[in-house]
C-alpha positions as CSV (number, residue, x, y, z in Angstrom):
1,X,14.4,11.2,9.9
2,X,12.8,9.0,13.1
3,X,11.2,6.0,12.6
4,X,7.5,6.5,12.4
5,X,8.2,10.1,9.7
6,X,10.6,7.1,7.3
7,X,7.6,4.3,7.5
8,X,4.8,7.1,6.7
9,X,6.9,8.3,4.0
10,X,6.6,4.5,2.4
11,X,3.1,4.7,2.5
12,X,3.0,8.3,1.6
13,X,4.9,7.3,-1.7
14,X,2.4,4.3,-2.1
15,X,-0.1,7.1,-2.5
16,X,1.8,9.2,-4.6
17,X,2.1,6.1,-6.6
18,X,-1.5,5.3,-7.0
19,X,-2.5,9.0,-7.8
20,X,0.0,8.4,-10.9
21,X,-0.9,4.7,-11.6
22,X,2.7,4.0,-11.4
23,X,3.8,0.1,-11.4
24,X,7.2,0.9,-11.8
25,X,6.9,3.4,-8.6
26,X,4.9,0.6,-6.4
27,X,7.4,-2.0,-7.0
28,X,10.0,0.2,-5.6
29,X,8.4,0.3,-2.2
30,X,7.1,-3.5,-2.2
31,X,9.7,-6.3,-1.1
32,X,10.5,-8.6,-3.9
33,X,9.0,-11.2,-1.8
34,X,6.1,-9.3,-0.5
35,X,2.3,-10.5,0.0
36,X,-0.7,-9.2,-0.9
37,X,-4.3,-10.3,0.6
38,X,-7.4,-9.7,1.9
39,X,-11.4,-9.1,0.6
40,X,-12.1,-7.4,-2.5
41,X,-16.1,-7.1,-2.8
42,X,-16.4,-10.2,-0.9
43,X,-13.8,-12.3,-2.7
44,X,-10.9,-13.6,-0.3
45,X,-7.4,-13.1,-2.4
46,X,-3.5,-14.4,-0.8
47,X,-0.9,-14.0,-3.2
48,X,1.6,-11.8,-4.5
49,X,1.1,-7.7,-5.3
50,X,1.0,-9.3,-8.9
51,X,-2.9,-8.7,-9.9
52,X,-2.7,-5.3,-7.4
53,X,0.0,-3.8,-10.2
54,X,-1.7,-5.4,-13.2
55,X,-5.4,-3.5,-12.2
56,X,-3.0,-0.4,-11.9
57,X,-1.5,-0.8,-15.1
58,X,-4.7,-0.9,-16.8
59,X,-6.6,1.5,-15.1
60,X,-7.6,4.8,-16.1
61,X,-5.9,8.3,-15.3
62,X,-6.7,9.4,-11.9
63,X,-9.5,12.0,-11.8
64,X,-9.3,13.7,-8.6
65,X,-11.7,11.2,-6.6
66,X,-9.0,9.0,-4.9
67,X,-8.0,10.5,-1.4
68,X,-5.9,8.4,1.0
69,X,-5.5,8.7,4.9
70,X,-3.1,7.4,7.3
71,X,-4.8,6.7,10.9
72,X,-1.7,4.9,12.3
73,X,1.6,4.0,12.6
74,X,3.5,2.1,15.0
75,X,7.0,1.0,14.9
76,X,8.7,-1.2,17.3
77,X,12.1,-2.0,16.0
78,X,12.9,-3.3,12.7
79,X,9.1,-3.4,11.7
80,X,6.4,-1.6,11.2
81,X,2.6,-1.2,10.9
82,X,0.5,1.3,9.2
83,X,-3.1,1.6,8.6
84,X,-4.3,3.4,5.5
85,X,-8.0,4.7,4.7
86,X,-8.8,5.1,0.9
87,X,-12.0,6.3,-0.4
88,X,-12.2,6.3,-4.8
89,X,-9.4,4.2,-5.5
90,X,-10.4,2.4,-9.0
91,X,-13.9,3.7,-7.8
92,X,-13.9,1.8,-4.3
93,X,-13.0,2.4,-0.9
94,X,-10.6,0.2,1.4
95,X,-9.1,-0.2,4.4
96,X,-5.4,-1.3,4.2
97,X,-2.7,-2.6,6.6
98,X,0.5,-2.5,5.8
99,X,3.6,-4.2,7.6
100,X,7.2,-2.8,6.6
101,X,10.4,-4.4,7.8
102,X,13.8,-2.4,7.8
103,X,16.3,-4.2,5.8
104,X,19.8,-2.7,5.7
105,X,18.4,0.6,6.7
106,X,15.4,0.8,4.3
107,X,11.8,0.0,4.7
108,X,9.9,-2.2,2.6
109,X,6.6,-3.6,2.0
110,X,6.5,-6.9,3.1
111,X,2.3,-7.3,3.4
112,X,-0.6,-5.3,2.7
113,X,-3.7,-6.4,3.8
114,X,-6.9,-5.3,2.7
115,X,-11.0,-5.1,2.5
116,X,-13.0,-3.0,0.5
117,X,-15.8,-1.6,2.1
C-alpha cells in the first residue's frame, strides 16, 4: 500500500469509527500522546482526545446523518496531513486536520485540529 492509500485508510477508519461510536476503535488510531484542539461553537479547546472520546461514548446511535469527506492528503516522509469535511457528526459540521506520523511502520494520530462551522 503507498503512502497517501495507508494515511487515508487512518482517517477512513476514524470514520468508520465515528459511524459506530466506537472509543475503543478511535483510540486505536490516536497516539498515546496525541492532541486534540481547535473551536467548537466558538469555544477554543487544547488538550488531549480525552473529552472528544467521552462525547462519543455518550452519544447516541448514529442515524444515517453523519457523512465524512476527505479533500486532502499529503505526505512527505514520515508524516502526514489530511483534511477531513464532516457534515452531522453529533448534529454539527466540522472541518478537521489531521497530522499522522509513521512510527515503526504504522501511522498514528498525533493532532487533530478542528472548527465547527
Amino acid at each position: 500500500m503507498d503512502d497517501v492509500t495507508a494515511a487515508r485508510t487512518v482517517i477512513e477508519e476514524y470514520v468508520a469509527a465515528c459511524t459506530a461510536r466506537s472509543v475503543e476503535r478511535l483510540r486505536a488510531i490516536f497516539h498515546q500522546e496525541a492532541r486534540m484542539s481547535g473551536y467548537l461553537m466558538g469555544q477554543c479547546l487544547v488538550g488531549s482526545p480525552q473529552p472528544f472520546y467521552d462525547a462519543v461514548a455518550g452519544a447516541p446511535a448514529e442515524t444515517g446523518a453523519y457523512r465524512a469527506q476527505i479533500t486532502d492528503v499529503a505526505v512527505t516522509g514520515q508524516v502526514a496531513s489530511v483534511t477531513l469535511e464532516e457534515q452531522g457528526f453529533l448534529g454539527l459540521s466540522f472541518t478537521d486536520y489531521f497530522h499522522l506520523v509513521r512510527i515503526d511502520g504504522r501511522w498514528w494520530i498525533v493532532s487533530k485540529t478542528f472548527t465547527t462551522r
